[in-house]
C-alpha positions as CSV (number, residue, x, y, z in Angstrom):
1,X,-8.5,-2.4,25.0
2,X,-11.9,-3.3,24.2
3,X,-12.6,-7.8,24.5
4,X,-14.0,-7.3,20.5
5,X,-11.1,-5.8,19.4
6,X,-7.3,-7.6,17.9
7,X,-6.0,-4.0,17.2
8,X,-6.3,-0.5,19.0
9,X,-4.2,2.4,17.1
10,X,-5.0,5.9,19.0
11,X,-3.7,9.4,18.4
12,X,-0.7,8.0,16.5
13,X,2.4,10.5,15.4
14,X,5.6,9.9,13.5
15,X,7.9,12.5,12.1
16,X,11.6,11.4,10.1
17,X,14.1,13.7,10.1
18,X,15.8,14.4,6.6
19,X,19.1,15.5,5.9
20,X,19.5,18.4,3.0
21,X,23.4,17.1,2.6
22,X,25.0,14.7,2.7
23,X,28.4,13.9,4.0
24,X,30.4,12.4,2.1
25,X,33.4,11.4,4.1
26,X,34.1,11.3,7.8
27,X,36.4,14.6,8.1
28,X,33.2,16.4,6.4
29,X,31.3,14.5,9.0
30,X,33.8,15.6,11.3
31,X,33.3,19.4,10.5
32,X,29.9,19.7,9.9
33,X,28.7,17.4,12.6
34,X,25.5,18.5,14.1
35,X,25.3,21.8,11.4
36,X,24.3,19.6,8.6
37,X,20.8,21.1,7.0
38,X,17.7,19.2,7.9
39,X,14.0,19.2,8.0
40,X,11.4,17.4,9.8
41,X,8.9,15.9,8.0
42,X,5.4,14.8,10.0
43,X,3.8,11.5,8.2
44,X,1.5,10.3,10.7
45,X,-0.7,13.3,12.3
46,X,-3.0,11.9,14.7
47,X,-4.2,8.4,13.4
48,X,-7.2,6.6,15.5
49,X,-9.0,3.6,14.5
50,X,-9.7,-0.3,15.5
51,X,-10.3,-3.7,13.9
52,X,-12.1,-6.0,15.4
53,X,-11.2,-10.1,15.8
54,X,-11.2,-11.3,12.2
55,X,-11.8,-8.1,10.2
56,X,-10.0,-7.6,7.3
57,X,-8.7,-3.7,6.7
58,X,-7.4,-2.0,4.0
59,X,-5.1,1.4,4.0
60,X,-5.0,3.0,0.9
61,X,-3.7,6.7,0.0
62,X,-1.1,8.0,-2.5
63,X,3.1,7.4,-1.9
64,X,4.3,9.2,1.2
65,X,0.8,9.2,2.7
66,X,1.8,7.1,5.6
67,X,0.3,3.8,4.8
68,X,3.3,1.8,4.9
69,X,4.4,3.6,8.4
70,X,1.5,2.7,9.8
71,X,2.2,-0.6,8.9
72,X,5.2,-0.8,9.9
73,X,4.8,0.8,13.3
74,X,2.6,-2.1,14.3
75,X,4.6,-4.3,13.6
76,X,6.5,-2.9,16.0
77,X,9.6,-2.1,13.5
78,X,9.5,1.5,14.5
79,X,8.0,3.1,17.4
80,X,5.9,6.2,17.4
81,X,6.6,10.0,18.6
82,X,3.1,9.8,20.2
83,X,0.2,7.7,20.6
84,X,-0.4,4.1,21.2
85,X,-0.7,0.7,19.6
86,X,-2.5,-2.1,20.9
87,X,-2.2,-5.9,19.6
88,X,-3.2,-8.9,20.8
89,X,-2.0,-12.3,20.3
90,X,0.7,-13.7,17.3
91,X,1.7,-11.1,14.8
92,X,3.0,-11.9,11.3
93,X,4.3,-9.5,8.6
94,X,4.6,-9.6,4.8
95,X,6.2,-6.1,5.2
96,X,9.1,-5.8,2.5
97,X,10.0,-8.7,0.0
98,X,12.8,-11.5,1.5
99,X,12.6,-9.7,4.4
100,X,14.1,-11.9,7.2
101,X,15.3,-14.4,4.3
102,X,19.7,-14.7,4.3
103,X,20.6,-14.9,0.7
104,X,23.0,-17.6,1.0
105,X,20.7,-19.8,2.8
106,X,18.4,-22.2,1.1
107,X,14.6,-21.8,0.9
108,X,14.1,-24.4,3.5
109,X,16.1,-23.1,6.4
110,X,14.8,-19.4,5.2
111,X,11.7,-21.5,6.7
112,X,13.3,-22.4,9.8
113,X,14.5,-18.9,10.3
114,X,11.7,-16.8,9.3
115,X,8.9,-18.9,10.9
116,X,11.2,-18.4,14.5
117,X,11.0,-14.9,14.0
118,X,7.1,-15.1,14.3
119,X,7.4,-16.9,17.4
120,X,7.2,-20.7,16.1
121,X,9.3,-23.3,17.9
122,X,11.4,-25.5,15.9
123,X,9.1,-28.8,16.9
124,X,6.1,-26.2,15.2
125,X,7.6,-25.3,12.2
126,X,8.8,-29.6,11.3
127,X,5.2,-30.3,11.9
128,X,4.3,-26.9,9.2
129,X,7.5,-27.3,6.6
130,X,5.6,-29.8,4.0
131,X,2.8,-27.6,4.4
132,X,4.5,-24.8,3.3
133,X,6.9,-26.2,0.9
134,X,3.6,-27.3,-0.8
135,X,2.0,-24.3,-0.8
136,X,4.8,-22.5,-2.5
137,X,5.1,-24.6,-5.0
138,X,9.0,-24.4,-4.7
139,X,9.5,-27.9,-3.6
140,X,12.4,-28.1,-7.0
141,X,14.1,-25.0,-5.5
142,X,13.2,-25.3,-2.2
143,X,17.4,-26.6,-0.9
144,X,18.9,-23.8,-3.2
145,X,20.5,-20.6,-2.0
146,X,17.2,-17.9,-1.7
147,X,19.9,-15.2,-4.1
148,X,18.9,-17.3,-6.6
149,X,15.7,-17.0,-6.6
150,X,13.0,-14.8,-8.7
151,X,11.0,-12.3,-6.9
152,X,8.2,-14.1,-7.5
153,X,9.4,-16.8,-6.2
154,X,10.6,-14.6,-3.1
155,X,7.1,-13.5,-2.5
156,X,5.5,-17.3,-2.5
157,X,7.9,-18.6,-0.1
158,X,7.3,-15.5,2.4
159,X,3.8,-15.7,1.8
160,X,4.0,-19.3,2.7
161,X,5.4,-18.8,6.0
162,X,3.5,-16.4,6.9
163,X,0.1,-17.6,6.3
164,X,1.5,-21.2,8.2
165,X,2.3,-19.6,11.6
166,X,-1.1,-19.6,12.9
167,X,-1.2,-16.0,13.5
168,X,-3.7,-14.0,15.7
169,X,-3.0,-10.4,13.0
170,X,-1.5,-11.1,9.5
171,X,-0.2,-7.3,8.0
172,X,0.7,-7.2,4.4
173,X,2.6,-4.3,2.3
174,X,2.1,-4.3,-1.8
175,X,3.3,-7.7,-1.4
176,X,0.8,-9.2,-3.8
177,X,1.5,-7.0,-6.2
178,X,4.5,-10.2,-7.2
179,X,3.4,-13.1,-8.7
180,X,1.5,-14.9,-11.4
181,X,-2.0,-14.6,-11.7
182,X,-2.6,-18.3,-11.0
183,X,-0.5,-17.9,-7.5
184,X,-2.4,-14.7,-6.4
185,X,-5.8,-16.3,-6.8
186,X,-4.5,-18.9,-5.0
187,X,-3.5,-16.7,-2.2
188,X,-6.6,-14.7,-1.8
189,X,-8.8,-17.8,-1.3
190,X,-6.3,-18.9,1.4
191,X,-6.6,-15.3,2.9
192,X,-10.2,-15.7,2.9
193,X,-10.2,-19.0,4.4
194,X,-8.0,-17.6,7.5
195,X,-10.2,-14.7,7.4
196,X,-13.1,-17.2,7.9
197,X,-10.7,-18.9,10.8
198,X,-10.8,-15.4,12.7
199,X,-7.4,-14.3,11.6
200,X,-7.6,-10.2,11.7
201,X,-6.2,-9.0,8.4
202,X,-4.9,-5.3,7.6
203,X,-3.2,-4.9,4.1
204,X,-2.0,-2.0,2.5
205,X,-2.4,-1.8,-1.1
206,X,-2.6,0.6,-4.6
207,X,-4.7,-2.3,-5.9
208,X,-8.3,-1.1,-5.1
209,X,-9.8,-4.3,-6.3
210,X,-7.7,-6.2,-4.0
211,X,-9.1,-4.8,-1.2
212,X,-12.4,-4.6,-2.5
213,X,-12.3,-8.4,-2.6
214,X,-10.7,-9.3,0.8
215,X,-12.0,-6.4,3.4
216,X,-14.8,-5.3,5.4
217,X,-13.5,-1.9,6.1
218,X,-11.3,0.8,4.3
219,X,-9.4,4.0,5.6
220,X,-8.1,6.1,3.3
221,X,-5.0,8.0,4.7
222,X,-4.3,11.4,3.4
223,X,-1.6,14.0,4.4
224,X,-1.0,11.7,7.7
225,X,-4.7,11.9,8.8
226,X,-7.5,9.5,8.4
227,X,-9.5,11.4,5.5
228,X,-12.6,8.8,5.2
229,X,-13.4,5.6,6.5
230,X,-16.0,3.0,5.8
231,X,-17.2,0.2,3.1
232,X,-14.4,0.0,0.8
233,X,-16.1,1.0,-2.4
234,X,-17.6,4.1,-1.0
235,X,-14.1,5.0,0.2
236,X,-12.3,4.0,-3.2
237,X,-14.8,6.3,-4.7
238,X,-14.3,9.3,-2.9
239,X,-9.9,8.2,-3.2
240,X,-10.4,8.0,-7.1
241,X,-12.5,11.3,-7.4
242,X,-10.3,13.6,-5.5
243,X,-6.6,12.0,-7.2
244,X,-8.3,12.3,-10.7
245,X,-9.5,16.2,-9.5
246,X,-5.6,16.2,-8.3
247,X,-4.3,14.6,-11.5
248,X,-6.4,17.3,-13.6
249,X,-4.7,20.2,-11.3
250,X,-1.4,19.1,-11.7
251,X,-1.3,18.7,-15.4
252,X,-2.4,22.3,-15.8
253,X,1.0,22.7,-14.7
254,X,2.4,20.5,-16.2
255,X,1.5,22.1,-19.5
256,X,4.0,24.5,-19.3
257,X,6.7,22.3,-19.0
258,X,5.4,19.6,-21.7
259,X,4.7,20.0,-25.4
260,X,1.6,16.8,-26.0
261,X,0.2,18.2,-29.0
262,X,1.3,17.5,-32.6
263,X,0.0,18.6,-36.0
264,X,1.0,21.2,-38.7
265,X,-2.1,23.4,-36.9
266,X,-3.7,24.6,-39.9
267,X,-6.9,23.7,-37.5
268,X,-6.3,23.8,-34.0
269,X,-8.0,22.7,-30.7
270,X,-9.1,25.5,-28.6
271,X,-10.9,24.0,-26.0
272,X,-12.5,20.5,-25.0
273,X,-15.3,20.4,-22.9
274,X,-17.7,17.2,-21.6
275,X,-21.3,18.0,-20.5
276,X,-23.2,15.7,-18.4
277,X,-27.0,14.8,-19.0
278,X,-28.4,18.0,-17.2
279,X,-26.3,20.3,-19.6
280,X,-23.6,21.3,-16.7
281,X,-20.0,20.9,-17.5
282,X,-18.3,18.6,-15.3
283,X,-15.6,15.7,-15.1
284,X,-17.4,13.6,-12.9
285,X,-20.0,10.8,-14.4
286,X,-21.9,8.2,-13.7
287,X,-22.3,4.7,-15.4
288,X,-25.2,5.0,-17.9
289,X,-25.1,8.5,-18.1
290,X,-24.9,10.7,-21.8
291,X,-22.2,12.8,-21.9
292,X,-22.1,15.1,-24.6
293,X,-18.4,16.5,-25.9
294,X,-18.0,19.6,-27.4
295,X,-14.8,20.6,-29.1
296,X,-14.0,24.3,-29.7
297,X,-11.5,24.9,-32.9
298,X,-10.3,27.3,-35.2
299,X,-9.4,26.5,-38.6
300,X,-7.1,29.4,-40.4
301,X,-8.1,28.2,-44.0
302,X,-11.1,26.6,-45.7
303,X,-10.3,22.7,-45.0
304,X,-13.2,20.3,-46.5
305,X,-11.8,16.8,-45.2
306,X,-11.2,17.6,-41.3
307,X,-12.0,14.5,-39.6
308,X,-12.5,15.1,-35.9
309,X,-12.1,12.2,-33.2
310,X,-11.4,11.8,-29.5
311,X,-10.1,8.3,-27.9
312,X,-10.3,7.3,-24.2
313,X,-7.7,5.9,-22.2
314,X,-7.5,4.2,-18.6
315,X,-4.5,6.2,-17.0
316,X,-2.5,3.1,-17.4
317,X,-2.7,4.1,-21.3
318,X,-4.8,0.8,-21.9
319,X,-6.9,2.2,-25.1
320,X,-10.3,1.6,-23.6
321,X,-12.3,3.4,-27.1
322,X,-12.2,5.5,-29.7
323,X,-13.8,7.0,-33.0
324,X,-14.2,9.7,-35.0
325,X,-16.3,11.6,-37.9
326,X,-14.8,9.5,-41.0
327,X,-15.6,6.3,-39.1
328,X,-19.0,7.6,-38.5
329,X,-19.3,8.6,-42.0
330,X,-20.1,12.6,-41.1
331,X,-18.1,14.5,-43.5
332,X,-17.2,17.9,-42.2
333,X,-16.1,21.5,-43.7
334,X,-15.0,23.9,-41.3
335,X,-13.4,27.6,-41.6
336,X,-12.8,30.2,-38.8
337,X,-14.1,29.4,-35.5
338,X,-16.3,26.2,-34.9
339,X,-17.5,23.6,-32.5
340,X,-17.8,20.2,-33.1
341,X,-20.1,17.8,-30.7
342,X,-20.7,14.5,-30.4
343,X,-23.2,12.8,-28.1
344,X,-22.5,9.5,-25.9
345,X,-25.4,7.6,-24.9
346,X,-25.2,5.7,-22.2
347,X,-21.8,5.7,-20.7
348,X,-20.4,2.5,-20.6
349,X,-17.6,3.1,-18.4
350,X,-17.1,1.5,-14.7
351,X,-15.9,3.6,-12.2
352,X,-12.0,4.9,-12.6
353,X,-10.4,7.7,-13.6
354,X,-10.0,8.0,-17.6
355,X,-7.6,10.3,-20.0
356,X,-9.0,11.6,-22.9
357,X,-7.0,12.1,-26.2
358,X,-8.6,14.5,-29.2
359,X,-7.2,15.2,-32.2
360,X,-8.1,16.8,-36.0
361,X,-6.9,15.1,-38.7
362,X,-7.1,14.4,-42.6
363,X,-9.0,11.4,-44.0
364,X,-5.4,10.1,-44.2
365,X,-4.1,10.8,-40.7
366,X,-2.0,13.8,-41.1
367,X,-2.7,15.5,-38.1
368,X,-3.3,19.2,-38.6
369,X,-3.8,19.2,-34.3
370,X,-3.7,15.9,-31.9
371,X,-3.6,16.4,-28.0
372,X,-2.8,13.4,-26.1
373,X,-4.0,13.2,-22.5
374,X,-5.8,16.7,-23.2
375,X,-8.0,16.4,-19.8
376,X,-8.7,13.8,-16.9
377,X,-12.6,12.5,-15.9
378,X,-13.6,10.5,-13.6
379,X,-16.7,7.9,-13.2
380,X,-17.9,7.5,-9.9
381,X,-20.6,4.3,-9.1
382,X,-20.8,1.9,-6.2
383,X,-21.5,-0.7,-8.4
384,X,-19.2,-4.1,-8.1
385,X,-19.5,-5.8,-11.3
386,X,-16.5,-6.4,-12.9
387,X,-14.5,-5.7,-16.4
388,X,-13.7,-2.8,-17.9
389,X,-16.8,-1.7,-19.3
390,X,-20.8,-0.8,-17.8
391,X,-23.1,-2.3,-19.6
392,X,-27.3,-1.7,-19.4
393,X,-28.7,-4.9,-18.4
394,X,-32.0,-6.2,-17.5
395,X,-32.5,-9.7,-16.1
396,X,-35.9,-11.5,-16.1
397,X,-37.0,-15.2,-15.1
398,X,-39.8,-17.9,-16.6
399,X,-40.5,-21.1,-16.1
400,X,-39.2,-23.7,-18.3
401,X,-41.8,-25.3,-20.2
402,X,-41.8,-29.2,-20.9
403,X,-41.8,-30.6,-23.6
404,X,-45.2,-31.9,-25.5
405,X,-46.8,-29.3,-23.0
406,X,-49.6,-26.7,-24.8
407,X,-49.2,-23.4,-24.0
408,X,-52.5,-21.7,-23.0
409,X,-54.3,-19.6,-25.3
């Protein structure tokens, strides 16, 4: 193992094996012993890479990727089919919520018990208890039974312990994901000071931003291999591009299984497409860029009041905008076949992946045709400022006159 390096993971494999039936009993147990139906299914195909003393790593992927058997496996909670792991010094887990924590016990020897299992000694963990009592914020709670606790609640007491056992490697699985706002900022400045301290860091998160905040390094995990690797924005970009590509695949499928249009379709939506800035259709963008979106429809009467409209969603369905042709006072008559465009200047959009909704309806809102979720795009920058939106900026700088002093002429 190289001097530089707290963890070493090479050429790592992990299968399960899963069972197509289930017994039910022991006698069918009994005579179907070893003939049950199974399948082996390969999660970890070959994994390599290394973080150095007191980098901070994130794993991210979609669910059954393998992130959360990598962690596991070096915390030593399973053991691989083939390859090797390397740690060195104190190892401490926030692998599964109230993990190591006995229900009936209180919060305080839940202390005693879980800091033990990281290696403390009891004379280690009296001189640490007020210190993490404290920084739970559970000192009301902290002599009842842990089953009666939230799992918020759960998650500040484990985080507690964990971050108070002067660990060499701290692991962490979604577990931020509990809380209150106010508690997880307080947590991520307390991983960045034991980050500073030379604590080595490897969490495995959906939340992109977290480990945009907290790491130097990203590998994103895909089918059990390493996919890409690198600054965590230029990973999270490439991550986000290919699930919203996935996302768009998938729901072409989907169609044929789900009805998400409405309307009495006297006018109907043929087609949707979004053009980027040098007139190629696409679903990728970038920040700034105009997008024009052209809508094909076919109207099977003479209708004078269609009002056309299109809204944009995060995938989360958090309305991010919308408008249409009455609220931009263009009255429109359509008959037969027509397309109706409308051009975006300056897309003010971070990057994510975005659902787009478009629909034709009276000036009323009877819809004669409304598609929710019709297609998937995706914005791709490297950017880091924050919010929801982009927003064209220009910054400048002057000196600050004083006052009673004459400007020149």
């Amino acid at each position: 193992m190289e001097e530089q390096n707290a963890i070493e993971v090479k050429n790592l494999h992990k299968s399960f094996k899963v069972y197509l039936d289930r017994s039910y009993s022991l006698k069918d147990f009994l005579l179907r012993g070893s003939g049950r139906r199974k399948e082996v299914r390969h999660v970890l195909q070959g994994i390599n890479f290394s973080v150095k003393k007191g980098e901070a790593i994130g794993l991210v992927g979609h669910n059954g990727c393998g992130k959360s058997t990598t962690l596991k496996l070096l915390t030593r909670i399973m053991y691989p089919d083939q390859g090797t792991i390397e740690l060195k010094g104190r190892v401490s887990s926030l692998i599964e919520l109230g993990a190591g924590f006995h229900p009936d016990m209180s919060g305080r020897e839940n202390i005693y018990i879980n800091a033990s299992i990281f290696g403390l000694k009891k004379k280690e963990i009296d001189e640490r208890l007020q210190k993490i009592i404290d920084f739970s914020e559970l000192q009301e709670y902290i002599d009842n039974p842990v089953r009666t606790y939230s799992s918020g609640m759960y998650m500040r007491l484990a985080f507690a312990v964990a971050i108070n056992v002067d660990a060499d490697v701290l692991l962490i699985d979604e577990i931020l994901a509990v809380g209150d706002v106010a508690f997880q900022a307080k947590c991520f400045t307390k991983l960045n000071e034991i980050k500073q301290q030379g604590t080595t860091i490897v969490i495995v998160s959906h939340s992109l931003d977290q480990i945009e905040r907290i790491c130097d390094k990203c590998y994103w995990i895909q089918d059990g291999k390493i996919r890409a690797e690198g600054n965590p924005r230029e990973v999270h970009s490439q991550y986000l591009e290919f699930m919203a590509k996935s996302n768009i695949r998938c729901e072409s499928d989907m169609d044929r299984k789900i009805d998400r249009h409405s309307g009495n379709q006297e006018a109907v939506v043929k087609a949707v497409r979004m053009i980027n800035e040098k007139g190629e259709l696409t679903d990728t963008f970038t920040p700034g860029e105009n997008v024009r979106i052209e809508i094909d429809c076919f109207a099977s009467r003479k209708i004078e009041d269609a009002v056309f409209g299109f809204g944009i969603f995060s995938l989360d369905n958090q309305e991010i905008y919308g408008t249409n042709t009455l609220i931009d006072k263009m009255p429109l008559v359509i008959e037969g076949d027509v397309t109706v465009t409308c051009q975006i200047t300056c897309l003010p959009l971070k990057q994510g992946s975005y659902k787009l909704d478009v629909e034709i309806h009276t000036p009323f809102g009877f819809d004669y045709d409304y598609w929710r979720d019709y297609m998937r795009f995706y914005v791709r920058s490297t950017s880091t400022e924050a919010g929801v939106l982009h927003m064209e900026r220009k910054w400048n700088h002057f000196p600050t006159k004083l006052d009673g002093e004459k400007e020149e002429v």
